[in-house]
N, C-alpha and C positions, 0 to 999 in steps of 0.2 A: 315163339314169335319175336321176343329182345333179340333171338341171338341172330335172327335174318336183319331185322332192325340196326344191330351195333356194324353186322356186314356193309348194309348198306351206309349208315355214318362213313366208317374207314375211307368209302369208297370214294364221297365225297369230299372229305378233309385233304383226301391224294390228288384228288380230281382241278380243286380249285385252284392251285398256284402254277399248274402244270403252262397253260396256256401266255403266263406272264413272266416265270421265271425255268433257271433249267435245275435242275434234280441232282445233290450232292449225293451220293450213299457215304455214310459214314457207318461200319458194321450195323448194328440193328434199328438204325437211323437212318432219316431223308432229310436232308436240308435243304432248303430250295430257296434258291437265290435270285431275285430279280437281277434282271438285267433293265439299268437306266431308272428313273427315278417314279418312287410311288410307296404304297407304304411294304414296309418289309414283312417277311413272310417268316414261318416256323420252322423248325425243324419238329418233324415227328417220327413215331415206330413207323420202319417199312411194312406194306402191306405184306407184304411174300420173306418179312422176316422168321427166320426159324426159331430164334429161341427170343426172349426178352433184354431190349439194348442192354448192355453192361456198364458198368461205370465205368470202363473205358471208350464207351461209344460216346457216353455222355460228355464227357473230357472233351475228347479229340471235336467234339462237334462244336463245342465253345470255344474252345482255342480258335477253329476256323470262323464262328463269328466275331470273332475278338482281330483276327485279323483283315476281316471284309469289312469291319465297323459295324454289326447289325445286330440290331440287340441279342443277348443271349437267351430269344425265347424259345422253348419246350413244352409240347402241347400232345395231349394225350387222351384219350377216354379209358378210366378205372377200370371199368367192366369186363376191357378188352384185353389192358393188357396193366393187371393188377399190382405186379409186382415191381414196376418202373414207379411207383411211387416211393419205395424204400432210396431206390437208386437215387433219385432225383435228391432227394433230403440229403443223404451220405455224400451226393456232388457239392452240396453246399447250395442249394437252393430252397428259395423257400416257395413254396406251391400253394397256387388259390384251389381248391376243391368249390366248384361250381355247380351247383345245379344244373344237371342237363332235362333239358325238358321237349315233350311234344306235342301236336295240336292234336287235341281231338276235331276236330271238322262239327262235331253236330252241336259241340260248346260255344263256337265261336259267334260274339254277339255283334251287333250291328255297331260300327263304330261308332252313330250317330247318339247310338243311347248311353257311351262312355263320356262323354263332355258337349261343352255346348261351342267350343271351339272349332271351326272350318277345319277337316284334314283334307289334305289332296296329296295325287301325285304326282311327280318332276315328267314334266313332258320334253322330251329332248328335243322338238319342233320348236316349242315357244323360245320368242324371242327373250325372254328371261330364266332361258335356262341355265345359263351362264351365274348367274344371280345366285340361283335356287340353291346349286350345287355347294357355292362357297358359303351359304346363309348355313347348309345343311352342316356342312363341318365345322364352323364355326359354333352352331349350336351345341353341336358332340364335344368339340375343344370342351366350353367352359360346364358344360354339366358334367361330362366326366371329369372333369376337375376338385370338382365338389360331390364327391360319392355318394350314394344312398338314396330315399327317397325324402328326405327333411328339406321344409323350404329354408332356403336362404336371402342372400341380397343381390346375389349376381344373377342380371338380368340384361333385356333388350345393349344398352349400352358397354356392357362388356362382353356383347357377342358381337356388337359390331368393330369392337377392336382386336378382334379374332379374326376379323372374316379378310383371307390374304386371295390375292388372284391368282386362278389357276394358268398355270401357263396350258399353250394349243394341246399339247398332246397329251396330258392330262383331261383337258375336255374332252377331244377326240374319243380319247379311252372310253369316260365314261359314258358319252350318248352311244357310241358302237355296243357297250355291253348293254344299256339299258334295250339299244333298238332288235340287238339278236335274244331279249330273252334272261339273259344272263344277271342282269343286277335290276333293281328296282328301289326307290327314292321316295320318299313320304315327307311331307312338312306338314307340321300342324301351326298353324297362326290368324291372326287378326292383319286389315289393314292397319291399326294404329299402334302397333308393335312390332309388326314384323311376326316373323318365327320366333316358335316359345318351345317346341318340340320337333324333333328329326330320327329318322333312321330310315334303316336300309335295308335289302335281303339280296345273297348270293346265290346263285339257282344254277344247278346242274341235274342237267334231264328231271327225272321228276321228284327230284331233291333237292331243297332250299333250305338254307338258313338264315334268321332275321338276325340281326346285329347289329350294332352303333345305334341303338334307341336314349336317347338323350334327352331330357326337358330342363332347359334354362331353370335355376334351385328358385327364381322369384315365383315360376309360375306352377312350383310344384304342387301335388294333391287335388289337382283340378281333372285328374283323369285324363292326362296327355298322353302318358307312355302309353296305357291303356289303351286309348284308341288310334295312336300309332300302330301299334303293333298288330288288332286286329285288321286296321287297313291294311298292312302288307299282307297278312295272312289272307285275306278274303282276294286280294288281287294274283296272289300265288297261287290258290285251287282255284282261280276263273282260268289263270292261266294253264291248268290241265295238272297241276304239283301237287302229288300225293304225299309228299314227305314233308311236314315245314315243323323245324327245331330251332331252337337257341338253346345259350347257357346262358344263365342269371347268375347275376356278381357276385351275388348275395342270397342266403333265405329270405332276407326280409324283401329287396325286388321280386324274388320266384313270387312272392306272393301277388303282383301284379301282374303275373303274367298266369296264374292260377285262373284269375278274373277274366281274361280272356280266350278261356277253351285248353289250357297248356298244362300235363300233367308230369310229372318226375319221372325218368325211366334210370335213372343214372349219375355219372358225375364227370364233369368233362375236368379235367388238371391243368392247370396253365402255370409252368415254372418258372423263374426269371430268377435271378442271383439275389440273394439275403441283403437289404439296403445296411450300410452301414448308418452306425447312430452316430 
């Protein structure tokens, strides 16, 4: 059953850049490049690659990020294709091994019994959708800033100095994917705070993944991400998605999302170049 499972992952990891950007091959590599602005994409193994990238695939595909300016990230699932994790290290990168994880459906609990904070989701009709969306990334800015699940001090007021305006086609973008289906938008907040928790989920045919779940570090331990996340997930199988995954940063987040119906099948890789000290 994984190995129809990790099938259908691939298929999606190939799937979602396609429609936004165009597709590099770089021997056992796809780098896929937006064209015009939004956030930058991976390179990952080609689906219909024969053998495992080499570390001269790896090479050549960072030199072309190095010259289009886009980060040098490499993205991969273990499971699939095991042996790119050696490669990846010998490139000089240094790799998050991630928790990949998936929903069981009959675990998933009612959001309402995760916190006592209002979740809803971004309607691309209301006239504060506009709002919504820059409130959501703002949110993600400053809690992924501040990793883990430990509170902190950064809150309401340093999300509102996050929060930048989208220009048109950036909105455009995202009410057109929210309205065909394809993305999906969560806030969790209070009227006298604003948002205090956000995320998202990417959905191709009956495959989705939640991502960019974020809770402001003031308002951490209150069961935000928690029931963010079961809210996307319960609006994902109403919407017909039989597949709904994420990867957690961390063990200790996988355990939040344990809470919510979500079990371990694997380990998703996410490379980027070794920071200098």
């Amino acid at each position: 059953m994984h190995k129809d499972l990790f099938v259908r992952l691939e298929r999606f990891y190939d799937a979602v850049p396609r429609d936004a950007a165009r597709a590099e091959e770089h021997g056992g590599l796809v780098l896929f490049v937006r064209d015009g602005a939004g956030w930058p994409f991976y390179s990952r193994p080609r689906l219909d690659a024969a053998a495992t990238p080499s570390l001269a695939d790896v090479t050549a595909v960072r030199e072309r990020q190095r010259e289009l300016g886009l980060p040098e990230a490499l993205e991969w699932v273990h499971e699939t294709t095991p042996d790119l994790l050696a490669t990846a290290r010998a490139a000089g990168l240094s790799v998050l091994e991630a928790p990949l994880m998936v929903l069981d459906p009959a675990r998933l609990p009612d959001p309402a019994t995760l916190t006592d904070v209002p979740v809803r989701v971004l309607d691309p009709a209301a006239d504060g959708f506009a709002a919504d969306v820059a409130a959501r990334r703002a949110v993600a800015a400053v809690g992924f800033s501040a990793a883990g699940t430990a509170r902190g001090e950064a809150g309401p007021a340093q999300r509102d100095d996050a929060v930048t305006e989208l220009d048109v086609a950036a909105l455009d973008e995202e009410r057109a994917r929210i309205v065909d289906g394809r993305r999906l938008s969560v806030l969790a907040g209070t009227a006298e705070d604003g948002a205090l928790a956000s995320g998202m989920a990417m959905r191709v045919d009956d495959v989705a993944e939640i991502a960019g779940v974020a809770t402001l570090p003031v308002a951490r331990r209150r069961g935000l991400g928690a029931a963010v996340t079961a809210a996307l997930a319960r609006e994902l199988l109403a919407a017909g998605t039989d597949l709904v995954f994420l990867s957690a940063g961390s063990e200790e987040i996988a355990r939040v999302y344990l809470r919510v119906g979500f079990r371990r099948i694997g380990t998703a890789c996410i490379a980027e170049p070794t920071a200098l000290i």
